[in-house]
C-alpha positions in Angstrom: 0.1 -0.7 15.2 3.5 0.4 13.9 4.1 4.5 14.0 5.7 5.4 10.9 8.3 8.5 11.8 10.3 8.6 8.3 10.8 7.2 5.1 13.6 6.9 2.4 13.8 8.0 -1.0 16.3 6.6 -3.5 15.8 8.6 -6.9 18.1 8.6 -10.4 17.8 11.0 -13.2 18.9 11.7 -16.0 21.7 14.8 -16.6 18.8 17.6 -16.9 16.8 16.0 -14.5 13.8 15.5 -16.8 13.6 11.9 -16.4 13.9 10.7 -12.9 12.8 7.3 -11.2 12.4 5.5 -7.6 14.4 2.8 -6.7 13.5 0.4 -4.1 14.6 0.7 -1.0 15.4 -1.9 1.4 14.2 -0.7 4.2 11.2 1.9 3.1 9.9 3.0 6.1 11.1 3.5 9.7 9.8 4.2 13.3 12.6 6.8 14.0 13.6 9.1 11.8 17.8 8.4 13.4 17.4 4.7 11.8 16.4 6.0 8.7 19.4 8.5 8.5 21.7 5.6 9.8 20.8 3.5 6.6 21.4 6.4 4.6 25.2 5.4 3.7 24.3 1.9 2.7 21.6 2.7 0.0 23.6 5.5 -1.7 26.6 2.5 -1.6 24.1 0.2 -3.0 23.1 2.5 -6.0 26.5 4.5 -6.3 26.5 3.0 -9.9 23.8 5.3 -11.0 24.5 9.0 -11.7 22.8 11.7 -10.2 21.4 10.2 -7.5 19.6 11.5 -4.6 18.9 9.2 -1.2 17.1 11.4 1.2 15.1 10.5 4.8 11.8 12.6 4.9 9.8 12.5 8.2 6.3 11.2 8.6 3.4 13.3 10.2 1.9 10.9 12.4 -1.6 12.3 11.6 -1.7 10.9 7.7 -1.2 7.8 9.5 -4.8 7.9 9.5 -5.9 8.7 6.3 -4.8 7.2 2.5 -2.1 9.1 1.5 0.7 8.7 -0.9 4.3 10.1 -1.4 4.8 13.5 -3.7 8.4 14.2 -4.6 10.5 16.1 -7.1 14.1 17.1 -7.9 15.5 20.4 -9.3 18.4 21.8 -9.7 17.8 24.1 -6.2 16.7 22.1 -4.1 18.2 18.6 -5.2 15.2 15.8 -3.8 12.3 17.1 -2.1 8.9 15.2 -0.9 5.9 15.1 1.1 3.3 12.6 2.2 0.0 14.3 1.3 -3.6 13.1 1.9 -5.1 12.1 -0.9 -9.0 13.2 -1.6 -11.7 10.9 -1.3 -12.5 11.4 -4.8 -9.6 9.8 -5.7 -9.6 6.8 -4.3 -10.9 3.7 -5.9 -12.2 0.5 -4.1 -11.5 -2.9 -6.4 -13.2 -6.1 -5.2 -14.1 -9.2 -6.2 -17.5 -10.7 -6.6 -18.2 -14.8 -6.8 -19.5 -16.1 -10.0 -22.7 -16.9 -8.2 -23.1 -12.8 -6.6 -22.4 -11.8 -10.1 -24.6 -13.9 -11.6 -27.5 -12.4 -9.5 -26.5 -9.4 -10.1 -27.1 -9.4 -13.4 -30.4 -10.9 -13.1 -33.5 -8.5 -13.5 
């Protein structure tokens, strides 16, 4: 299984930061946080058409590697881009699968 130690962010806003959206990296996640930071240079020269934009490198903890979790960042004025992987409650989490015509079928019978 691969260990996930870091991740980058590419994010653009607008001029008051109000509206801000993800951009795909190429590369989202790494196995060593020194990779991550060594692609840095490449995605803000990919994206340096967009103004006020923020490319960080956030590091993984290897326990949520374990559980469903899911990225949480914003950016303000004092501290530019910040983000976290958080664990996301069970609650939360919805299962979608799909049923063949014949188990639906029975399902529906009484």
């Amino acid at each position: 299984m691969e260990h996930i130690a870091a991740f980058i962010l590419a994010v653009t806003c607008s001029g008051d930061l109000k509206d801000c959206r993800e951009l795909p990296a190429p590369l989202p996640v790494y196995e060593l946080y020194e990779d991550c930071a060594a692609d840095l240079p490449a995605v803000r020269k990919r994206y340096g058409k967009h103004e006020n934009l923020y490319v960080e490198c956030f590091e993984v903890d290897p326990m949520l590697a374990e559980v469903d979790s899911e990225i949480v960042w914003d950016v303000t004025p004092e501290h530019g881009l910040t983000a976290s992987v958080e664990p996301i409650d069970d609650e939360e989490v919805l299962v979608a699968s799909r049923q063949s015509r014949n188990e639906e079928s029975r399902s529906l019978q009484p």
